[in-house]
TORKOLMI-585983 format. One line per field, with one value per residue (C-alpha): residue in three letters; z, y, x. Coordinates in Angstrom, 1 decimal. Layout:
<nodes>
r	ALA:...
zz	Z:...
yy	Y:...
xx	X:...
</nodes>
This chain:
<nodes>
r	UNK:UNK:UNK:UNK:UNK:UNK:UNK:UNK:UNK:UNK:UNK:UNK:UNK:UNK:UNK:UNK:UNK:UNK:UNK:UNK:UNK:UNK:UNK:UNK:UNK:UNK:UNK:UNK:UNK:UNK:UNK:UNK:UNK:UNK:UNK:UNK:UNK:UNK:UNK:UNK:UNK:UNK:UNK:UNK:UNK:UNK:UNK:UNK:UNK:UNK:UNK:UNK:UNK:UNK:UNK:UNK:UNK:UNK:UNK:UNK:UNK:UNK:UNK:UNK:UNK:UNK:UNK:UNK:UNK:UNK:UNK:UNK:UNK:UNK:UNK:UNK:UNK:UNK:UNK:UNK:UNK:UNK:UNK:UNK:UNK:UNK:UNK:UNK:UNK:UNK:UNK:UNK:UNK:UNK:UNK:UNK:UNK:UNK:UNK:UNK:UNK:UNK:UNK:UNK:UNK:UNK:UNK:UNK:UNK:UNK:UNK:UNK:UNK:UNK:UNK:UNK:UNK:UNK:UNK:UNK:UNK:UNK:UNK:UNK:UNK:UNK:UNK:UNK:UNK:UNK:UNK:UNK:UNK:UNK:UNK:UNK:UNK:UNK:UNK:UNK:UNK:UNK:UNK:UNK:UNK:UNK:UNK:UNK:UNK:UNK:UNK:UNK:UNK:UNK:UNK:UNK:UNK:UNK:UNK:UNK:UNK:UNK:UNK:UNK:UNK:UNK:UNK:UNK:UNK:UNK:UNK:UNK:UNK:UNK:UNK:UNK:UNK:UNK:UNK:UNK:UNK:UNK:UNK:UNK:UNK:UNK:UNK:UNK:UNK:UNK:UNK:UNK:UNK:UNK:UNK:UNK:UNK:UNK:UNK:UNK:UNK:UNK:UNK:UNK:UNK:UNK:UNK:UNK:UNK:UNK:UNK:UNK:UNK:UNK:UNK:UNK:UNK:UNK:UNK:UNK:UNK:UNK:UNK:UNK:UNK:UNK:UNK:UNK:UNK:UNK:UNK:UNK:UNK:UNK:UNK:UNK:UNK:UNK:UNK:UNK:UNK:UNK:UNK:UNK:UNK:UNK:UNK:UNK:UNK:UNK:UNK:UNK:UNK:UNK:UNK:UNK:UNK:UNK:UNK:UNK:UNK:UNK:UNK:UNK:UNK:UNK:UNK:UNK:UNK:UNK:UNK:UNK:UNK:UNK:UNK:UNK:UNK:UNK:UNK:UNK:UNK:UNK:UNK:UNK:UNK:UNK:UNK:UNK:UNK:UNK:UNK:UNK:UNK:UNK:UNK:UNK:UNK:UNK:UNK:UNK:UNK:UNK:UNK:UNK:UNK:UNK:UNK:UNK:UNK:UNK:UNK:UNK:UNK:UNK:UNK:UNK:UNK:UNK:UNK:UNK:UNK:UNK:UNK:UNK:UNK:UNK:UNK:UNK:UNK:UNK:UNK:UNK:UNK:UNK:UNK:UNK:UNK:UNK:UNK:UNK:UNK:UNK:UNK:UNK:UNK:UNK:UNK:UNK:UNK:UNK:UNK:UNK:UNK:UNK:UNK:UNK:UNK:UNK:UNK:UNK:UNK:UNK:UNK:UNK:UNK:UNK:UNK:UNK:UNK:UNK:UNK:UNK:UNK:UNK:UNK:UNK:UNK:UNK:UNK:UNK:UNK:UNK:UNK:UNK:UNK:UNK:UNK:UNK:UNK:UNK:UNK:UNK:UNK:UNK:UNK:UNK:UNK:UNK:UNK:UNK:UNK:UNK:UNK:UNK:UNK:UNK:UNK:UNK:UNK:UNK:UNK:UNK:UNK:UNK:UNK:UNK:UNK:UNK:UNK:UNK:UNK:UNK:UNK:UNK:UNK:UNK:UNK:UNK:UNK:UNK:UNK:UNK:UNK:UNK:UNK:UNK:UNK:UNK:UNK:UNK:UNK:UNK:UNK:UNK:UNK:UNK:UNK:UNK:UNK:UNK:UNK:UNK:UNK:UNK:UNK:UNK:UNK:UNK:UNK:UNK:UNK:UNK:UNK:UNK:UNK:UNK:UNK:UNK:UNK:UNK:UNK:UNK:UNK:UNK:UNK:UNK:UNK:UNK:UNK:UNK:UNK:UNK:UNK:UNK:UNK:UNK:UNK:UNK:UNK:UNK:UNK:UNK:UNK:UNK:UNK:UNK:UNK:UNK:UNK:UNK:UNK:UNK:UNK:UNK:UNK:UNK:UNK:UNK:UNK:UNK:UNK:UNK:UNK:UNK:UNK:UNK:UNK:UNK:UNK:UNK:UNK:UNK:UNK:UNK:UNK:UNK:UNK:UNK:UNK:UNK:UNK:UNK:UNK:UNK:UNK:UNK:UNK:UNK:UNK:UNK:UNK:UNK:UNK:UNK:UNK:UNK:UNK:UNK:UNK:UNK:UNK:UNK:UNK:UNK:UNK:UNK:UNK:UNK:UNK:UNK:UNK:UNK:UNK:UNK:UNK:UNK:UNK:UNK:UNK:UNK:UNK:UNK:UNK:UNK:UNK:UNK:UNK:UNK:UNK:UNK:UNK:UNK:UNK:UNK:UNK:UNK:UNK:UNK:UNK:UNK:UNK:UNK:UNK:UNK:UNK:UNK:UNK:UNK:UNK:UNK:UNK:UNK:UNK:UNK:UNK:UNK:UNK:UNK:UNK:UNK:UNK:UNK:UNK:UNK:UNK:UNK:UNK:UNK:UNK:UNK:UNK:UNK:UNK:UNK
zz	99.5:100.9:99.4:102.5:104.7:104.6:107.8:109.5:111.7:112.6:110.3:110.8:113.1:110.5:112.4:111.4:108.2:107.5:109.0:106.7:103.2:100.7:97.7:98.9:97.5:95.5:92.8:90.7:89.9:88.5:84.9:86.0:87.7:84.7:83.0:85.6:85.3:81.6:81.5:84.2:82.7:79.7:82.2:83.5:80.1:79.1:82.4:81.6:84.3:82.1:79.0:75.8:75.7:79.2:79.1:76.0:77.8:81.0:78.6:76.5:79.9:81.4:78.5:78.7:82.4:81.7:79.0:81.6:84.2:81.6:80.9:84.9:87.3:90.0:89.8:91.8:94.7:94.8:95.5:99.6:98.4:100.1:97.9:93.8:93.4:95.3:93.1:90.2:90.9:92.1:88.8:86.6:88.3:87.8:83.9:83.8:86.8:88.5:85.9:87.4:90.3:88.7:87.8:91.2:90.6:91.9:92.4:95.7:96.4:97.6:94.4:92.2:94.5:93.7:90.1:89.9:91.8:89.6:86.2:88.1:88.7:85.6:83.9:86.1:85.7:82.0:82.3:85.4:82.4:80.4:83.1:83.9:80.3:79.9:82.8:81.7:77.8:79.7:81.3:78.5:76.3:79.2:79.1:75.3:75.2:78.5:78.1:78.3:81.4:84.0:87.4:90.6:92.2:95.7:98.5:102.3:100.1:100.3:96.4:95.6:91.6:88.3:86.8:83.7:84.3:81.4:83.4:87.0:84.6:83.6:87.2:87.4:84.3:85.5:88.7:86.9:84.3:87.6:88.9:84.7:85.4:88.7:87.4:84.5:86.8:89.2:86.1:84.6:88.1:88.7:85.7:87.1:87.4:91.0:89.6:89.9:93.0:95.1:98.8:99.3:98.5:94.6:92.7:93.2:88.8:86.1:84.5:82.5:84.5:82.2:79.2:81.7:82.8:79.2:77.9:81.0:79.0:81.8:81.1:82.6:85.5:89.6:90.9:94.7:95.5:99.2:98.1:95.1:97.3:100.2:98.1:97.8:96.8:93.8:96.0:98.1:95.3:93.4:96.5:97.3:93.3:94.0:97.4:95.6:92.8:94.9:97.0:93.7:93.2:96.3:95.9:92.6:93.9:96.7:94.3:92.2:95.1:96.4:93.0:93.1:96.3:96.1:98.0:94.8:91.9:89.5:88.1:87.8:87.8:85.0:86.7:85.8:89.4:91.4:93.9:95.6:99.0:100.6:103.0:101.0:97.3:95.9:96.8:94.3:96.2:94.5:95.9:93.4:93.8:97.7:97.6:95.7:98.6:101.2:99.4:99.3:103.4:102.1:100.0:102.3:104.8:102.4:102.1:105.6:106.7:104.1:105.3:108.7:107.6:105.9:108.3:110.7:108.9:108.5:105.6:103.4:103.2:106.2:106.6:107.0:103.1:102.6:103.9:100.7:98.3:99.7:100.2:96.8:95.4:96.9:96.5:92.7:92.3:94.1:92.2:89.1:89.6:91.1:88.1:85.7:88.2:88.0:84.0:84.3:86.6:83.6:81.5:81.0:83.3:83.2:84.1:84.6:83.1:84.2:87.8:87.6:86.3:89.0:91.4:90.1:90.2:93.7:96.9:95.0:93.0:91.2:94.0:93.2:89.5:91.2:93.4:90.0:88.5:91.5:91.1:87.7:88.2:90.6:94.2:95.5:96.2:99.8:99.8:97.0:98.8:101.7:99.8:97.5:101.3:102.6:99.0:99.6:103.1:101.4:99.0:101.4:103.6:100.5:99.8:96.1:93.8:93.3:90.2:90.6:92.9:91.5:89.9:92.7:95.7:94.2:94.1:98.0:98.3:95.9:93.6:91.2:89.9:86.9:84.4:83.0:85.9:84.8:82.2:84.2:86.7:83.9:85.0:81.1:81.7:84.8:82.8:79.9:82.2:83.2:80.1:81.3:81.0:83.3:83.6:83.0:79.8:77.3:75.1:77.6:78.9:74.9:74.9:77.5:76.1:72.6:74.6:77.0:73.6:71.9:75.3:75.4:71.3:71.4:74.1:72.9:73.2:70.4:68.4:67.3:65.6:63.7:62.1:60.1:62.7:63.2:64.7:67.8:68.4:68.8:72.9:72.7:69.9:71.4:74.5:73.5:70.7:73.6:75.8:73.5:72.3:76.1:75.9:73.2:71.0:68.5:67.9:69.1:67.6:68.3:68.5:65.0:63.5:64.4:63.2:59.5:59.2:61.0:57.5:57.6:60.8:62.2:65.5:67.4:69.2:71.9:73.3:71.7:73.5:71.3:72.5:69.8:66.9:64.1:61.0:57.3:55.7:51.8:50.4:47.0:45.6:46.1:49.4:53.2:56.2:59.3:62.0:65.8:66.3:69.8:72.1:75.2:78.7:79.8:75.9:75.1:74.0:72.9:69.3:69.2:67.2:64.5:63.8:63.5:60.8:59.1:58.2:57.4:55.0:53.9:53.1:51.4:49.1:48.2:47.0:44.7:47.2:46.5:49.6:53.4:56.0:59.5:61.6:65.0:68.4:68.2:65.3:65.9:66.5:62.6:61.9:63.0:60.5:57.3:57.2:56.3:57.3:55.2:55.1:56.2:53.6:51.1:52.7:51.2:52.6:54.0:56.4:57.4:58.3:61.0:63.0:63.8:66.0:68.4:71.6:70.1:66.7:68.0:69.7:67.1:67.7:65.4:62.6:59.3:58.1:54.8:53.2:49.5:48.1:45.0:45.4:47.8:44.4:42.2:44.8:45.8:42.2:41.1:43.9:42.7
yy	68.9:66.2:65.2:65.4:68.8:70.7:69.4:69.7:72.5:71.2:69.7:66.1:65.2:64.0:60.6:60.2:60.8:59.0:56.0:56.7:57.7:54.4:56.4:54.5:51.5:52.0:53.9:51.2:51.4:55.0:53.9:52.1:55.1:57.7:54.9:54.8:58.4:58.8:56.8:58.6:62.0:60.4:59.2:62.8:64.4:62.1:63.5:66.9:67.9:68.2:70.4:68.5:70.9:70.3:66.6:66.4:69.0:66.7:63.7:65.1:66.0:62.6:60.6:63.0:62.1:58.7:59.3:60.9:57.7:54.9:56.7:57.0:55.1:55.6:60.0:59.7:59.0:62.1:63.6:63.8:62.9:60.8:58.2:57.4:59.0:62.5:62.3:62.1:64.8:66.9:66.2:67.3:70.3:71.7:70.8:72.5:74.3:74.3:71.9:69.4:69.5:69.0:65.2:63.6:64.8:61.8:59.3:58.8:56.8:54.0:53.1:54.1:52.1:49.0:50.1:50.2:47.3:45.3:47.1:45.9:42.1:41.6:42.6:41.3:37.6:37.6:37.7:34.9:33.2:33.5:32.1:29.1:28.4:28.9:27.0:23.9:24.3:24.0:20.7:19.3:19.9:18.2:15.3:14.7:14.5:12.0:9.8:6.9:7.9:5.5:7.2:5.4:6.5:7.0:6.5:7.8:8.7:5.0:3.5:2.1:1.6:2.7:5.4:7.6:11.3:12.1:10.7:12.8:16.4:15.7:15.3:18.7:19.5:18.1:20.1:23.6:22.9:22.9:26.0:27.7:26.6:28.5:31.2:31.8:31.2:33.6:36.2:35.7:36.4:39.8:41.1:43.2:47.2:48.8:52.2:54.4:52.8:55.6:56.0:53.1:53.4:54.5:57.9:60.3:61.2:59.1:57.3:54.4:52.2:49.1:51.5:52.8:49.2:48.2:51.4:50.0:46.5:44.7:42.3:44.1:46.3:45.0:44.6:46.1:49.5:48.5:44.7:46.8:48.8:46.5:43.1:42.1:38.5:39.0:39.7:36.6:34.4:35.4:34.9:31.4:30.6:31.9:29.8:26.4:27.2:27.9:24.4:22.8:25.1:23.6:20.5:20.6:22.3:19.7:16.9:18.8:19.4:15.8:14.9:17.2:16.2:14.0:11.1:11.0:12.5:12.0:15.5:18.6:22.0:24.5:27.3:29.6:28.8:27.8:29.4:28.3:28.4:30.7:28.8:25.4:25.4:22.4:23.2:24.0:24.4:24.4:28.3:29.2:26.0:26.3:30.2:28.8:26.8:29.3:32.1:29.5:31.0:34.2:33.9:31.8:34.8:37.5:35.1:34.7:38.1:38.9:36.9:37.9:42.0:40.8:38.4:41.1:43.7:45.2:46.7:48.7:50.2:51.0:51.8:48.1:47.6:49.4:46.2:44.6:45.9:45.2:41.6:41.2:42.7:40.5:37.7:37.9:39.3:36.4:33.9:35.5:35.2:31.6:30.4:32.2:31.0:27.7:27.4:28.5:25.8:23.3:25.1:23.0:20.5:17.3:13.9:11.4:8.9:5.8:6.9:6.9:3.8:2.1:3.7:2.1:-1.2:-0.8:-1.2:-4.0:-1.9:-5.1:-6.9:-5.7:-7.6:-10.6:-10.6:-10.1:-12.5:-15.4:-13.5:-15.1:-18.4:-18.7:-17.1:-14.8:-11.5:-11.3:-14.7:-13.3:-10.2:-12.0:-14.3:-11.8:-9.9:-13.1:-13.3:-9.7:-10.7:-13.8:-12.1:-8.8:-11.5:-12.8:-9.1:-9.4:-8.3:-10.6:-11.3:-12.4:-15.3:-18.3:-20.6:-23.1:-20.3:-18.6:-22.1:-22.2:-19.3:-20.6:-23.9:-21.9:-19.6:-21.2:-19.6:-17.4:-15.3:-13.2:-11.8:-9.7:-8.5:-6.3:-2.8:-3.1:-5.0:-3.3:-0.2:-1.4:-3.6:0.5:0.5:2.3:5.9:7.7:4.9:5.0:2.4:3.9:4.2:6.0:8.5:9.3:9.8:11.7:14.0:14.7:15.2:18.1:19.5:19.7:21.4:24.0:25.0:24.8:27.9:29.3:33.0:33.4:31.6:34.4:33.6:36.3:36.2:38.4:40.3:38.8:40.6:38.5:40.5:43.9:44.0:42.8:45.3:48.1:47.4:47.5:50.5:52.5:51.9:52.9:56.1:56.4:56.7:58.8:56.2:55.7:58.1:57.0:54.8:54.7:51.1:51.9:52.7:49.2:47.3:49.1:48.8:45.2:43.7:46.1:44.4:41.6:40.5:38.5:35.5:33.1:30.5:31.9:35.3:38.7:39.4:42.3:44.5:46.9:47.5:48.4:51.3:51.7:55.0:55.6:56.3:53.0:53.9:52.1:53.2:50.9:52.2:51.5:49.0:47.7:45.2:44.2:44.6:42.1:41.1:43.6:43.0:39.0:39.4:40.7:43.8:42.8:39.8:41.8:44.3:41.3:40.1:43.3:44.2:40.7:42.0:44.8:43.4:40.4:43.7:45.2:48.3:50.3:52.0:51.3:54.0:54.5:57.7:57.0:57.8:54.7:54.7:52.5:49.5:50.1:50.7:47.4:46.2:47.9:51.2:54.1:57.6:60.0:63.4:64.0:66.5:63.5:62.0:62.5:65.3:62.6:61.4:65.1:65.3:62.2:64.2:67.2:64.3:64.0:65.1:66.2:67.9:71.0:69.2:66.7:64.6:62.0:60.6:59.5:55.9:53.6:50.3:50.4:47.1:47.9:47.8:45.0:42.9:43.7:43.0:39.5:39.0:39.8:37.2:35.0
xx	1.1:-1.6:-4.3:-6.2:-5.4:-8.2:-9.9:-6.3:-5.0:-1.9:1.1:1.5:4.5:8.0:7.8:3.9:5.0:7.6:5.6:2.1:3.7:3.8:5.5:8.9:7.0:3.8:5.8:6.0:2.3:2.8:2.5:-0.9:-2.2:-1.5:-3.3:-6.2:-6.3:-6.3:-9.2:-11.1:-10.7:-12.6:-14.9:-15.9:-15.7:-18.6:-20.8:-19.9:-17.3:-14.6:-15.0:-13.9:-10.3:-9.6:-9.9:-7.3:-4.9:-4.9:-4.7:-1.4:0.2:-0.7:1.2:4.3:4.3:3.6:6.5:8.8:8.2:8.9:12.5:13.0:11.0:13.2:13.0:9.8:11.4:13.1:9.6:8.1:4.8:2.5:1.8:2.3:-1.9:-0.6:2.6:0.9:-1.3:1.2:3.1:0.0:-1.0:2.7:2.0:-1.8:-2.4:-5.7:-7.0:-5.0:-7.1:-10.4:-9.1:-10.2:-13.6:-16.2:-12.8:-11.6:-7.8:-9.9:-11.3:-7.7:-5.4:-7.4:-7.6:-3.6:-2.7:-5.0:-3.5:-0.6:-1.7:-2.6:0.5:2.9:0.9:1.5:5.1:4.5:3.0:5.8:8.7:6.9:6.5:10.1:11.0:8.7:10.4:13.9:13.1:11.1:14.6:16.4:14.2:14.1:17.7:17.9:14.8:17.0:19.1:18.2:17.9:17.4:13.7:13.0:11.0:11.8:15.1:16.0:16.5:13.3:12.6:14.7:12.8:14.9:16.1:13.3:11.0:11.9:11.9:8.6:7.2:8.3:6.8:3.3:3.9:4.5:1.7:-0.4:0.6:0.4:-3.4:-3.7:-2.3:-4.2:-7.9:-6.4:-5.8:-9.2:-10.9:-9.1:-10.1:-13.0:-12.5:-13.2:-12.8:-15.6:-16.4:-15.7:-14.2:-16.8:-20.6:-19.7:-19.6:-22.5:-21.7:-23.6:-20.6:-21.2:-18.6:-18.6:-17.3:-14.7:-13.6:-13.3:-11.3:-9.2:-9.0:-10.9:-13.7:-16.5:-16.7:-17.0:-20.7:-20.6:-18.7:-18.0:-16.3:-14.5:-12.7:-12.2:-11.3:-7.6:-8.4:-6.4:-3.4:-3.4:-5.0:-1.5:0.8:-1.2:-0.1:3.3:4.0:2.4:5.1:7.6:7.0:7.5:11.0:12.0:11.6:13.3:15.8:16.4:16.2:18.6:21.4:21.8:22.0:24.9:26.1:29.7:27.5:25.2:27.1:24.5:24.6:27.3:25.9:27.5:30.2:27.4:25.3:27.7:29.9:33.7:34.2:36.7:38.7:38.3:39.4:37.8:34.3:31.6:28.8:24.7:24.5:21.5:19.5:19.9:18.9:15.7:14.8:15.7:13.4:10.3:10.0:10.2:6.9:5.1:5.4:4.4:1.3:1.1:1.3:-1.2:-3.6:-3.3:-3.9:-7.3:-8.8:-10.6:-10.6:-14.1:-15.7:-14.9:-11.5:-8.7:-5.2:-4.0:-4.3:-1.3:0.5:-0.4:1.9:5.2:4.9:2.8:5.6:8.6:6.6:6.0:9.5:11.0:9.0:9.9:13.7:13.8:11.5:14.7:17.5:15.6:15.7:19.6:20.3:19.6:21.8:24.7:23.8:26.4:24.3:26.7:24.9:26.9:27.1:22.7:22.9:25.5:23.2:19.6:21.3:21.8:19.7:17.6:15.5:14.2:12.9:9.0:9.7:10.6:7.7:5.5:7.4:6.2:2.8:2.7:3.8:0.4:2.3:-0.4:1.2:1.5:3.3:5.9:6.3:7.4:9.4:10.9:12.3:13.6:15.4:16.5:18.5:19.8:21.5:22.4:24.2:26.0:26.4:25.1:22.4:19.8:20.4:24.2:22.4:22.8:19.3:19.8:20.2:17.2:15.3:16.0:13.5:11.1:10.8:8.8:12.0:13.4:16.0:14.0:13.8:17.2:15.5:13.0:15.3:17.2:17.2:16.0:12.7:12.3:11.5:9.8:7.4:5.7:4.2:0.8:-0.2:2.4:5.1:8.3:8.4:10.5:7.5:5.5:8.5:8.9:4.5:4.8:7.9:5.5:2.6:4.4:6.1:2.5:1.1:4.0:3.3:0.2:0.7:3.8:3.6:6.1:4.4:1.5:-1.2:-2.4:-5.8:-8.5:-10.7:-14.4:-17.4:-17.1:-13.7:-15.7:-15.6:-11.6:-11.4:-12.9:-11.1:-7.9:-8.3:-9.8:-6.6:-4.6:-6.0:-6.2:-2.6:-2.2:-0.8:-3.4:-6.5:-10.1:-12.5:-16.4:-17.7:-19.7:-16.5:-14.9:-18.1:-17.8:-14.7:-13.9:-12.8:-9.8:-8.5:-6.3:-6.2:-3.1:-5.0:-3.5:-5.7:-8.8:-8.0:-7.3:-3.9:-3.5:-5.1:-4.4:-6.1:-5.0:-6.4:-6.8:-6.7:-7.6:-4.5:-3.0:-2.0:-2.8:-2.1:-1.3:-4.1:-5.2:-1.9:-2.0:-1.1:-3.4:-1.4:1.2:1.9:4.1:7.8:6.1:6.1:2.3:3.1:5.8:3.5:0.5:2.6:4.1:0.7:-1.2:2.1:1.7:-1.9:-1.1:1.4:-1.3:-3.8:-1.1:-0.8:2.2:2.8:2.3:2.9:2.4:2.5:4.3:5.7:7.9:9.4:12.1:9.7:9.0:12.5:13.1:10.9:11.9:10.0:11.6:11.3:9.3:8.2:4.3:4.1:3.9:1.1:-2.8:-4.9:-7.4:-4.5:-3.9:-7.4:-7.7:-5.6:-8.0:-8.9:-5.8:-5.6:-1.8:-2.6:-1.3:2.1:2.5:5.2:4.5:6.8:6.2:7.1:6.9:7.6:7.9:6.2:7.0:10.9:10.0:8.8:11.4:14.2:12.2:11.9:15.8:17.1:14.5
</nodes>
C-alpha cells in the first residue's frame, strides 16, 4: 500500500513503479528510521495526539521491529513497498492496527528522509574515523621499525634526494591526518535535526523540536524548514572528504606498486594482496593496491553526479534527491574498504633494504650537497649549481658517482674542493644535514615518529577515558539517556532527575566529547544497580560500554558494596564481563517498582544479572 493513493484513481503502471520505488536501496536506513520514529511518537504524545498507552504500544512494537531488522537486514527486501518509511509503516500497522497509522501525524517523508540519512551520516563517519585511524597506526608501525631505511626520493619520478622509508609513511600519515580533520568538521556540521520540518514550511503541531533533536542525540535542532528538507550538504561535504582521501589512496597506492614493480624492487607485498596470473606462472601482480587506484574514479563520480542532481534544483524538496543515496552509499563503502585493504597492504610488507639503498646512491642524489658544500667555501649558489651539473656530466661520461671522482678531477671543476668534500657526499651526511622541522635527519624522522604516535593515543578510540559525570555533561547526558529509553533499552529520565542524581554517573569522554554514560545506583541494603548505560551513535562495539562497567564496578567495590546487578536485554554483553544470571525475585521491591515505568512492564523481557564483590575480594585476596 502507498503512502500517497488517496488523490489517485488509477494504479500506477509496474514500469513507473519499479522505476520510483527506493526500498532496493534505502533499506539500510531502516534501523535509523524506527529510530526517527520512536522519537516522533514521543514527540506527538507530548502535544496530545497520542494518548500516553498508545505512544508506549507503538514504542514496544517499534523496538521488536527494530529487533527483527538488526537480526535480518536483508528480509525487507522481500517486501514491494515503496520505500524503507512505507515499509516501516506497513510493518507497524500489522503489529497495532490502525494505531499505526496515527504515527505520521504532522511528519511528512520530506522531513524523515533527511532525518535517516543524517542518523545515517553520522554513524557511518565514526567508523570512517576509526579506519583512517587504523590506517595512519599501520604506517606509523611501519615507519618506527624502518626509520633508518634509506629510500631514494623523487621528482618528475627521476631520483632526486635520499629520503628514509620512515620518512615517505609519514607523508602519508600527514596526508590522512588531513582528511581525519575533514572528516570530523564535516561530522560536527551535520549534526542538526530536520525532523519536524515538515513536507517543507514545518509542522502545523506545537512540538518543542530542540528536545526532539536531542532525544535524537543531535546538538540542537535545524533553523529553516525549507533548507532542512531541501539541504544534502552533508552528503557531498562527505563524498568531497571521501574523494580527497581517496586521491591520497592512490597515490599511495601508486607509490606502493612501482616500488613493487621488478624495475624498482624496493618492496614485496605479502601473498595475502596479491594475485598470480593465469597464463604466466611467475607473476605476482599488486591486484589490491591497483583496485585502490582504480576505485578512486568510482568516488569521484558518485561526487560528481551528486553535484550535478543539486546544482538547479529549486527549493525545497523534489524527486531528484532520491539520487543521493546510492552513490553516498558506494562512495563511503568504497572508501571504507580501500582505507582496510590499504592497512592490509602493509601487513607483511618485505623492504629490501639494500636494494633502497643501491638505488639512493644512484642518479647523483648528492649533487645539491656538493653545491652547498661550494656555497660554503664562498661560491654563490647559482655558480655552484652550475658547477655542481657540469661535475655531474663529468662524472656521467666517466660513468661514476661523484664521489668515486678522484680530488684532482673534482679540482678541475672547482679549486675550492679539497679532501674534505667526501665526507658530505655520504648518503650518511646527506641525511643528517635535513635537520629542520620536517627533514629527513634521523633525529627529525624519529621526532616526527613520537609526535604521530602521541597524536594517534592521544585519540585512540580504544583507549577510553572514563570519568565521573559533571554538570556540564547534562545536555550530552540527557541526550544520550533519552535515545536510549527511546529504544527501549533503558527507562526515561527527566532532566531534574539527571541533575540530582549526576554524582551517581560516569561518562566515557574522547576528545572532550561524552561518548558514553551509565550511573550506579545504591540501595540501602548494600546493593547498586547499574542504570541508564548507553553509548552515543557510531561508538558502539569501541569499548564505550565494558569501560564504563569496569569503572562503576570498580566504584562499587571502593564503597564496600556487596552486590551489583543489572536488568538487561543483552545479557551477554554482561556475561562477558562476569555477571551472572539471577533470579528477579531476589531483587528489592524498590527495583520492582522503576519498572511501572517501562513501556514493557507488561512484556518484560528483561534479565537479571550480578557480580558478587564480595567473592570478588576474597578470590583477589587468596591469589594475593
Amino acid at each position: 500500500m502507498a503512502l500517497w493513493g488517496g488523490r489517485f484513481t488509477q494504479a500506477a503502471d509496474t514500469r513507473f513503479k519499479e522505476f520510483n520505488d527506493s526500498l532496493r536501496f534505502d533499506y539500510r536506513l531502516a534501523e535509523q528510521d524506527i529510530v526517527g520514529s520512536i522519537a516522533w511518537s514521543k514527540a506527538l504524545l507530548s502535544v496530545g495526539v497520542l494518548s500516553e498507552t498508545e505512544q508506549q504500544k507503538l514504542e514496544l512494537a517499534l523496538n521488536e521491529l527494530k529487533l527483527a531488522v538488526m537480526e535480518d537486514p536483508h528480509q525487507i527486501l522481500h517486501s514491494d513497498a515503496e520505500d524503507i518509511h512505507s515499509w516501516v509503516e506497513q510493518q507497524l500497522i500489522s503489529k497495532v492496527g490502525d494505531l499505526g497509522k496515527k504515527l505520521h501525524t504532522g511528519r511528512s517523508r520530506n522531513d524523515q528522509v533527511a532525518t535517516d540519512l543524517k542518523l545515517w551520516c553520522r554513524q557511518q563517519g565514526q567508523q570512517l574515523l576509526l579506519a583512517l585511524d587504523r590506517l595512519q597506526s599501520q604506517m606509523v608501525s611501519i615507519a618506527k621499525v624502518h626509520q633508518e631505511t634509506v629510500l631514494p626520493g623523487y621528482t618528475h619520478l627521476q631520483r632526486a634526494q635520499p629520503v628514509t622509508f620512515a620518512h615517505w609513511c609519514l607523508a602519508y600519515v600527514e596526508m590522512f591526518e588531513r582528511d581525519y580533520s575533514r572528516l570530523q568538521d564535516a561530522i560536527k556540521r551535520l549534526d542538526t535535526c530536520p525532523l519536524g520540518s515538515g513536507a517543507l514550511a514545518g509542522t502545523a503541531y506545537p512540538i518543542d523540536r530542540e528536545k526532539l533533536a536531542h532525544n535524537l542525540g543531535f546538538q540542537r535542532a535545524t533553523r529553516n524548514s525549507l533548507d532542512s528538507v531541501s539541504d544534502r550538504d552533508h552528503v557531498m561535504e562527505l563524498m568531497s572528504v571521501a574523494s580527497i582521501s581517496m586521491l591520497h589512496l592512490s597515490r599511495l597506492a601508486e607509490d606502493m606498486i612501482f616500488y613493487n614493480s621488478g624495475e624498482s624492487n624496493f618492496i614485496e607485498l605479502a601473498d595475502t594482496v596479491t594475485s598470480g596470473s593465469s597464463l604466466m606462472p611467475q607473476k605476482k601482480n599488486p591486484d589490491a593496491l591497483e583496485l585502490i587506484r582504480g576505485k578512486t574514479g568510482r568516488v569521484y563520480g558518485s561526487l560528481a553526479g551528486m553535484m550535478m542532481t543539486v546544482k538547479a534544483l529549486p527549493l525545497a524538496y523534489n524527486k531528484d534527491m532520491q539520487e543521493d543515496k546510492e552513490g553516498l552509499f558506494d562512495a563511503l563503502d568504497t572508501w571504507h574498504d580501500c582505507m582496510e585493504m590499504a592497512a592490509l597492504c602493509f601487513d607483511g610488507i618485505k623492504v629490501n633494504q639494500q636494494r633502497t639503498l643501491e638505488a639512493a646512491k644512484q642518479g647523483y642524489a648528492n649533487a645539491t650537497e656538493l653545491a652547498d658544500y661550494l656555497v660554503a667555501k664562498g661560491i654563490p649558489f647559482r655558480e655552484a649549481h652550475h658547477i655542481v651539473g657540469v661535475a655531474v656530466v663529468g662524472a656521467i661520461a666517466k660513468g661514476c658517482a661523484l664521489e668515486e671522482l678522484s680530488l684532482d678531477e673534482l679540482k678541475e671543476f672547482s679549486p675550492v674542493i679539497e679532501h674534505d668534500v667526501y665526507q658530505i657526499l655520504t648518503i650518511e651526511s646527506c641525511l643528517e644535514k635535513r635537520s629542520a622541522l620536517g627533514g629527513v635527519s634521523p633525529k627529525q624522522v624519529a621526532h616526527a615518529v613520537e609526535q604521530a604516535e602521541g597524536r594517534l593515543i592521544a585519540r585512540d578510540a580504544y583507549a577510553v577515558n572514563v570519568r565521573p559525570a559533571r554538570l556540564t555533561d547534562i545536555e550530552s547526558l540527557e541526550g544520550m539517556v533519552a535515545y536510549w529509553a527511546s529504544m527501549g533499552e533503558n527507562l526515561p529520565r527527566s532532566r531534574s532527575e539527571l541533575v540530582r542524581d549526576i554524582g551517581s554517573f560516569a561518562v566515557a569522554e574522547h576528545h572532550g566529547e561524552v561518548t558514553g554514560c551509565a550511573s550506579l545506583y545504591v540501595y540501602d541494603s548494600g546493593l547498586a544497580e547499574i542504570r541508564s548505560l548507553g553509548v552515543e551513535a557510531g561508538w558502539q562495539g569501541q569499548g564505550q560500554g565494558s569501560a564504563i562497567v569496569h569503572y562503576l564496578v570498580e566504584k562499587a567495590r571502593q564503597m564496600a558494596i556487596k552486590k551489583v546487578f543489572v536488568l538487561t536485554r543483552t545479557p551477554e554483553f554482561f556475561m562477558k564481563l562476569k555477571f551472572l544470571p539471577t533470579s528477579k525475585s531476589l531483587l528489592p521491591e524498590k527495583v520492582l517498582k522503576d519498572c511501572e515505568q517501562c513501556p514493557r512492564q507488561h512484556a518484560c523481557d528483561e534479565v537479571a544479572l550480578e557480580i558478587n564483590l564480595v567473592e570478588k575480594s576474597i578470590a583477589r585476596a587468596n591469589v594475593a
